[in-house]
C-alpha atoms as one frame of an Amber mdcrd trajectory, in Angstrom:
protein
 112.767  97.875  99.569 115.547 100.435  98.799 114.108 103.362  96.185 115.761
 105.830  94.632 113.871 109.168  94.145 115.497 111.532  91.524 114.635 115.312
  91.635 114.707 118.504  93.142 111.498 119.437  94.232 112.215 120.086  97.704
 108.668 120.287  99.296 107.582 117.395  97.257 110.485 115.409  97.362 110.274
 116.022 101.276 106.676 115.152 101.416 107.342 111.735  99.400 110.693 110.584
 101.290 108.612 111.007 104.401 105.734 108.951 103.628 107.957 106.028 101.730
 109.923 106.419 105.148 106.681 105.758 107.162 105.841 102.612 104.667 109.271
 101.337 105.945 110.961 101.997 102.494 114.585 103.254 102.671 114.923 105.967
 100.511 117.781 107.961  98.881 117.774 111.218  97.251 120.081 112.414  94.210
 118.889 115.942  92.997 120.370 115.298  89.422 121.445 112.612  86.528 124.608
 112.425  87.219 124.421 111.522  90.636 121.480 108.949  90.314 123.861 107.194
  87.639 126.631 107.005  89.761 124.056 105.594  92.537 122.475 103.220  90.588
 126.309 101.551  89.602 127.115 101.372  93.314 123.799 100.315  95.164 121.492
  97.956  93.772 117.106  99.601  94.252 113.785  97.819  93.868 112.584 101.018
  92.450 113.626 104.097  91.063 110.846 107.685  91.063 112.283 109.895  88.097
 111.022 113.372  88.377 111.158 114.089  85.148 109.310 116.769  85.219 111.986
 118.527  86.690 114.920 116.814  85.601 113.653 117.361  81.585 115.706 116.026
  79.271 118.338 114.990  81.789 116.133 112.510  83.177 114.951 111.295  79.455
 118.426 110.560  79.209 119.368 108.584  82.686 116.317 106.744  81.731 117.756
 105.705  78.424 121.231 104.954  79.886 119.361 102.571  82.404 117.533 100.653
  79.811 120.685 100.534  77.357 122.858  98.658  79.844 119.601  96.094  80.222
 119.171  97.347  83.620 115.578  96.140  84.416 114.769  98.271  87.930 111.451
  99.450  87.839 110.807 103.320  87.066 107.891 104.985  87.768 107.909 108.952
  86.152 106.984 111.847  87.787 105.587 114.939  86.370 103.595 117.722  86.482
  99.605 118.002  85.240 100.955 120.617  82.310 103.804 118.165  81.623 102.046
 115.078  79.918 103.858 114.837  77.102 107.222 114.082  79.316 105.380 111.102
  81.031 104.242 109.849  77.965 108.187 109.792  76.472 109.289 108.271  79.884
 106.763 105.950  79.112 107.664 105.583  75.533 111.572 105.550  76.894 111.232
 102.373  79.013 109.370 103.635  81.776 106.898 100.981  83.773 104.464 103.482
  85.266 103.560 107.113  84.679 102.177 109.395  87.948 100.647 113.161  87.410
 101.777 115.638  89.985 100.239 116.409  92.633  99.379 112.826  93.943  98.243
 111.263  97.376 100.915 108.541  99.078  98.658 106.077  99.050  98.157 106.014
  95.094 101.928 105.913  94.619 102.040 103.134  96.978  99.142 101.118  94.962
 101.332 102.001  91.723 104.466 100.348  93.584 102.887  97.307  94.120 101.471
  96.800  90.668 105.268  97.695  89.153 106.084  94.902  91.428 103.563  92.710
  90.403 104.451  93.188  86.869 108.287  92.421  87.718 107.334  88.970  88.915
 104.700  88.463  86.680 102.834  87.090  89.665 100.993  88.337  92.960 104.308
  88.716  95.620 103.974  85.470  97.070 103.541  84.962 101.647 106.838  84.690
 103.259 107.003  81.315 106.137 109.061  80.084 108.079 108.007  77.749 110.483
 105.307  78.753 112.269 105.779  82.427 111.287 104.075  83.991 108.297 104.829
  87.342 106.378 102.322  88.718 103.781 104.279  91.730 101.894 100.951  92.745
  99.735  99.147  93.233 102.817 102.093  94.363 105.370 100.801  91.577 108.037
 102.218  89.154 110.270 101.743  85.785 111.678 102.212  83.540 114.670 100.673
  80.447 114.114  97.810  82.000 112.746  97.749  84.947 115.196  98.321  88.492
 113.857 101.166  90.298 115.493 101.431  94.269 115.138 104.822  95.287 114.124
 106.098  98.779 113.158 107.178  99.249 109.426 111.179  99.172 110.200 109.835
  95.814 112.210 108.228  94.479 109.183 110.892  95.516 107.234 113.809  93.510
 109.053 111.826  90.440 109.169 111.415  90.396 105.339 114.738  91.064 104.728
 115.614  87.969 107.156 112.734  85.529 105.596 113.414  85.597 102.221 116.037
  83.613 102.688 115.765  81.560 105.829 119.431  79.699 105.342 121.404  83.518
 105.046 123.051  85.298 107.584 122.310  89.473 107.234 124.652  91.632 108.622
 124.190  94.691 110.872 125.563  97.161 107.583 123.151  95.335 105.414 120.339
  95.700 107.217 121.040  99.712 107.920 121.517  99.951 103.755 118.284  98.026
 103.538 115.767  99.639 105.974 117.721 103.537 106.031 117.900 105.927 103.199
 120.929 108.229 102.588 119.653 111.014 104.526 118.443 109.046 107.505 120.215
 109.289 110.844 120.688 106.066 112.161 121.448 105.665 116.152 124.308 102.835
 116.277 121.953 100.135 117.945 118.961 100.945 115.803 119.491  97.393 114.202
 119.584  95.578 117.764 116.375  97.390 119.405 114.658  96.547 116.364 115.538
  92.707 116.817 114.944  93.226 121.201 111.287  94.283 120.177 110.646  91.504
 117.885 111.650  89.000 119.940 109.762  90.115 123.196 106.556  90.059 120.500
 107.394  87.000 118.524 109.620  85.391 121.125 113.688  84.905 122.293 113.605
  82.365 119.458 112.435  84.674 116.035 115.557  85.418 115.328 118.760  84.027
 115.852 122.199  86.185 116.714 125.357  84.978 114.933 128.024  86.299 116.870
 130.330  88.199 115.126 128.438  87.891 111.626 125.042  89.374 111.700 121.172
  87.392 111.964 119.275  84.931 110.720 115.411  84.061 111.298 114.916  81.220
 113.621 112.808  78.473 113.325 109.905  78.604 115.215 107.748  75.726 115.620
């Protein structure tokens, strides 16, 4: 999932793109409005963290323009423990979650999930294809019915490649996918990614459409 985290608290901000990052979220990071408008035109996120305890009225405002153009991303506000009356009018201004300042990774992370769940209106449903079996809730993996450990960028590529088992990704849309803005991204991060799947799911996971990009295989 692509987020888009809107402030300019550095040290938080730093401490939150970090642990997203380690989740295997890609995330970018506009320090105003202005700039998280023009991102949200261009770039389409599963979730957007408004700071709006920083941002104030500017981000009372993006969060209005969002709503008014029946853009339906999920927004979770952030804001300070002196600032509840700004996550109540986020709240009150479209917003699907609230979250008080300071706050541990892994509640923001539970918080994400429920947004989710609430998007669907249903528990995110297991990923298969053939014999292969992705659980997003619980960030595990299957080979007929044996867990494989993958890394989060790992886990990442494969759900973008399983949700739809008939589609072609490309190399570019699998960097926008798994890599934020700020991320450096070596040119055959995409391709070592794939090599170590395959050597733990086998030459067969995932299938290499020259010239165009890859495509789960079909294991049996």
């Amino acid at each position: 999932m692509r987020i888009l985290l809107v402030g300019d608290d550095a040290s938080t901000d730093a401490q939150l793109r970090h642990g997203l990052r380690k989740e295997g979220f890609a995330v970018d990071w506009p320090k105003d409005a202005e700039s998280a408008m023009l991102a949200l035109r261009t770039t389409s996120y599963g979730l957007v963290l408004l700071d709006i305890g920083v941002l104030g009225k500017d981000g009372l405002m993006l969060l209005a323009k969002l709503r008014q153009r029946n853009d339906a991303t999920p927004v979770i506000v952030i804001a300070a423990r002196d600032a509840a009356p700004d996550g109540v009018a986020g709240l009150d201004g479209g917003a699907d979650d609230y979250l008080v300042k300071p706050f541990a990774i892994g509640e923001l992370l539970a918080r994400i999930r429920v947004v989710n769940r609430h998007q669907t209106g249903r528990v995110q449903p297991s990923l298969q294809v053939g014999a292969l079996r992705l659980d997003p809730a619980q960030h595990r993996v299957w080979l007929r019915d044996q867990e494989v450990a993958v890394t989060t960028r790992e886990f990442a590529l494969l759900q973008e490649l399983m949700r739809d088992p008939a589609i072609v990704v490309t190399r570019a849309q699998l960097e926008e996918r798994l890599y934020g803005w700020n991320e450096e991204i070596e040119s055959n991060a995409i391709q070592v990614h794939v090599h170590n799947l395959r050597r733990k799911l086998g030459g067969d996971a995932i299938d290499n459409v020259r010239g165009v990009g890859y495509r789960i295989g079909k294991l049996a």
